[in-house]
Residue, then its C-alpha position, 0 to 999 in steps of 0.5 A: x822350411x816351417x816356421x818355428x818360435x824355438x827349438x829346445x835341443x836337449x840330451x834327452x826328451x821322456x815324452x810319457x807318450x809313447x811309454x818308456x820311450x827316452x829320445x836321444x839328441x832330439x829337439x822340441x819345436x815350438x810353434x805358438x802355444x804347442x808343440x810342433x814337431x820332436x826330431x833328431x836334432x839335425x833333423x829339426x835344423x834342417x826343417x824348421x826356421x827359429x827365433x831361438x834356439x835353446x841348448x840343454x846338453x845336459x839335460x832331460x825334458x819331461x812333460x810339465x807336472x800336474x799337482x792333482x790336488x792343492x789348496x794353494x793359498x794355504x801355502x801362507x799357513x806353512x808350518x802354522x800347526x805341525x805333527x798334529x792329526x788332522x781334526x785337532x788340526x783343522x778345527x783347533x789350528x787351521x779353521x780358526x785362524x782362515x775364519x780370523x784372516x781368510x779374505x781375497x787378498x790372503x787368497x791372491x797373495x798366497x796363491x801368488x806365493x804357491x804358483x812361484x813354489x809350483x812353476x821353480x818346482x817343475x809343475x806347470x798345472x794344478x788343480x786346486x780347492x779353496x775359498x775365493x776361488x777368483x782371486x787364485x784364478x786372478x794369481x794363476x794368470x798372473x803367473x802364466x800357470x795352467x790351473x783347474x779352479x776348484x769351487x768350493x762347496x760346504x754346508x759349514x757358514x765361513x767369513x767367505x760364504x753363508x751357505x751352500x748356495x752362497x758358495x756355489x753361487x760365488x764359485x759360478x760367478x768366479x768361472x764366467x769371470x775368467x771363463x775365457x782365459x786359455x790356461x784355466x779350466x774349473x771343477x765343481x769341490x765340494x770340500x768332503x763328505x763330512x761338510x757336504x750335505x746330501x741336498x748340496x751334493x744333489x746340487x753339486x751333480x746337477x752343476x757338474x752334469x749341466x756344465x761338463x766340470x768334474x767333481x773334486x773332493x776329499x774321500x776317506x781320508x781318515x777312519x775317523x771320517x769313516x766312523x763318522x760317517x757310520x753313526x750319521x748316515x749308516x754307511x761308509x762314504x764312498x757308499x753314500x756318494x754311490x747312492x747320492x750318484x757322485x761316482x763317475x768318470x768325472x770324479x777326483x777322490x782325493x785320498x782314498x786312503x782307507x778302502x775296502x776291496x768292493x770299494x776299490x773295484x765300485x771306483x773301478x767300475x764307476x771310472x773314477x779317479x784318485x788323487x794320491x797325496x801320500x807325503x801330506x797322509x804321512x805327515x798327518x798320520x792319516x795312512x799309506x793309500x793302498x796304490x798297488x791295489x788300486x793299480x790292480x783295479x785299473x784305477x786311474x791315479x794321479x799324484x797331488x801335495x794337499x797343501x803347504x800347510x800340511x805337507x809342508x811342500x809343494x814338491x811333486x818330485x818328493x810326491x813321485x819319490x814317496x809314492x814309488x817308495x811307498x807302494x813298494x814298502x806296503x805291498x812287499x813288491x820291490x817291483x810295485x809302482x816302476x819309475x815310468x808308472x810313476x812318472x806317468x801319474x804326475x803327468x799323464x795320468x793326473x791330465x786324464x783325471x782332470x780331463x784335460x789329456x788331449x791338451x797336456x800330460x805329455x810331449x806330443x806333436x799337437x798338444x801344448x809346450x809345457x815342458x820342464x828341463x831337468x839338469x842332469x850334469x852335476x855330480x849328485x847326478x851321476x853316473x846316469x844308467x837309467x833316465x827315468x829312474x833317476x828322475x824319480x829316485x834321485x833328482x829333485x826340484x832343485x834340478x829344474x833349470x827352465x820352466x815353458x807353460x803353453x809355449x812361453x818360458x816361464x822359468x829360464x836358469x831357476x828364475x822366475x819370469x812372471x813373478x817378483x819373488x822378493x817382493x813375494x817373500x815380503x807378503x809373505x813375512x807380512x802375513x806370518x806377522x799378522x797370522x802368529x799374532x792372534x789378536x790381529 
């Protein structure tokens, strides 16, 4: 017999590979950081040995999700400015209040709080963008979270950097620092074409072609970005990222909600990749992204929150559901955007766009054990006729009973292992304090 740490028996396993395949009575071994094997659960027994054995006889096992796209530490501005668009927002509410109280310690101990949020929620890896990119690689390895650090670029001086240059260079000193820890990996992020040079984009792609990281920034978002872009440029700008070189395989166009049709078949043909964030362009008024279309052009889409302070959640069940729903009401196709699809953009798909779909995105022999049990057994839940549908339309995160991130059980019964939540509901009030207070 082979040696395992544990084995999850469960009442059913979605491994996203292969698709639309629902494994009954199976079992998930675990040997070290991957996954061993997936067998019929007599089966398991009979060739593996265990430490442990978990029973989850009500539940349905799905890969760990993946938030896309996330500005973590934000999550200490949940609720600061709502119902609001997004420029009188940033630059009356949000700008001035990270210029006041921004610093490495907000960054910690906000990422802290959103890691806790993420990891109850079901979601083992996120890609993030912020200022003091160190600080929330040093709270995502305090968490055990997987994350992809994003370093932010801007031509917009801040409290935290005086320049492009400062920014990138700050942001590169932050990868070598943590460049060995397992669960991180690092992307170039440039925050967005209206804060990005053309110089500073130059070298932003010279930095991603040197180092092999990809390029993660908003896009589109807005019309208003757009008729900016117009009157300063001439052009629209996805147009100027093409002739600045920045659409390849390796870019995450965050957005995307307002495309022209040759602007989707240009993303297309370049290989690029969407992060859909359709609650946060909901809540900002920003507009519905046109996911069908996009689909049709055989783009790669995976699903992110944006952040706390815009969302207000940092929930990728309520992304899948509003996604599905969404693509559904504005394409009039009830056949738009199916449960597995969607199933697939928070896993699989949001893995392929970070580059990382070797490693994560599904439940595959040989790929790591992050792994997410859903409770399915209460009455809320029933009856069941279709697992993956009622993933997406009927259960949330409050289902989510035990949390495994490379192996390791980091959620056990909806309690945190790495993290002491009271003592994160402490920073947090302290921070809503000294933020609700403007002379602090």
């Amino acid at each position: 017999m082979q040696h395992s740490d544990t084995i999850l028996d469960a009442r059913w396993i979605v491994p996203v590979e292969p698709a639309h395949q629902v494994l009954e009575h199976h079992s998930i071994v675990i040997a070290g950081d991957h996954i061993a094997a997936i067998l019929p659960t007599p089966e398991a027994h009979q060739r593996f040995t265990t430490e442990k054995t978990i029973s989850l006889n009500n539940h349905v096992l799905i890969p760990g999700l993946i938030n896309l796209h996330t500005h973590s530490p934000m999550s200490l501005m949940r609720g600061l400015a709502d119902d609001l668009p997004l420029m009188e927002w940033l630059s009356q509410h949000i700008w001035p209040a990270e210029s006041r109280h921004v610093t490495s310690s907000f960054v910690h101990e906000g990422s802290l709080l959103a890691c806790a949020e993420m990891l109850r929620g079901g979601i083992t890896c996120f890609n993030d963008m912020y200022f003091h990119p160190g600080a929330t690689a040093e709270a995502a390895v305090r968490a055990g979270i997987r994350a992809t650090i994003g370093l932010i670029a801007m031509d917009i001086p801040t409290p935290y950097a005086s320049d492009a240059d400062d920014y990138l260079h700050k942001g590169l000193q932050a990868r070598d620092l943590f460049s060995s820890e397992p669960l991180l990996s690092f992307a170039l992020a440039p925050h967005a074409p209206y804060t990005v040079s053309d110089k500073t984009f130059g070298k932003v792609l010279t930095y991603a072609e040197q180092l092999e990281l990809p390029i993660h920034l908003h896009v589109q978002e807005t019309l208003d970005e757009i008729s900016q872009s117009l009157q300063q440029h001439h052009q629209r700008p996805i147009q100027r990222l093409h002739h600045l070189g920045l659409l390849g395989s390796n870019l995450i166009a965050v957005h995307a909600v307002h495309l022209q049709e040759d602007e989707m078949g240009l993303l297309a043909r370049q290989g690029c990749h969407i992060a859909h964030c359709p609650v946060s362009n909901l809540k900002l008024a920003s507009g519905i992204a046109p996911i069908q279309k996009l689909r049709e052009h055989g783009i790669n889409i995976g699903l992110g929150s944006d952040s706390a302070a815009s969302n207000n959640r940092l929930d990728l069940f309520q992304e899948m559901r509003f996604a599905a729903l969404l693509a559904k009401g504005s394409s009039g196709m009830a056949e738009a955007l199916p449960a597995f699809d969607t199933l697939r953009m928070a896993t699989l798909d949001g893995a392929r766009a970070l580059g990382l779909d070797e490693r994560i995105g599904s439940l595959t022999p040989g790929k790591a054990a992050d792994i997410v049990a859903i409770d399915l057994g209460s009455l809320e839940m029933q009856p069941c006729y279709d697992i993956v549908s009622h993933l997406i339309y009927v259960a949330g995160r409050e289902q989510v009973t035990h949390v495994w991130v490379g192996g390791k059980l980091r959620v056990e019964n909806r309690t945190l292992l790495t993290l002491d939540e009271m003592q994160l509901v402490s920073q947090a009030r302290r921070w809503k304090e000294r933020i609700g207070n403007p002379t602090q």
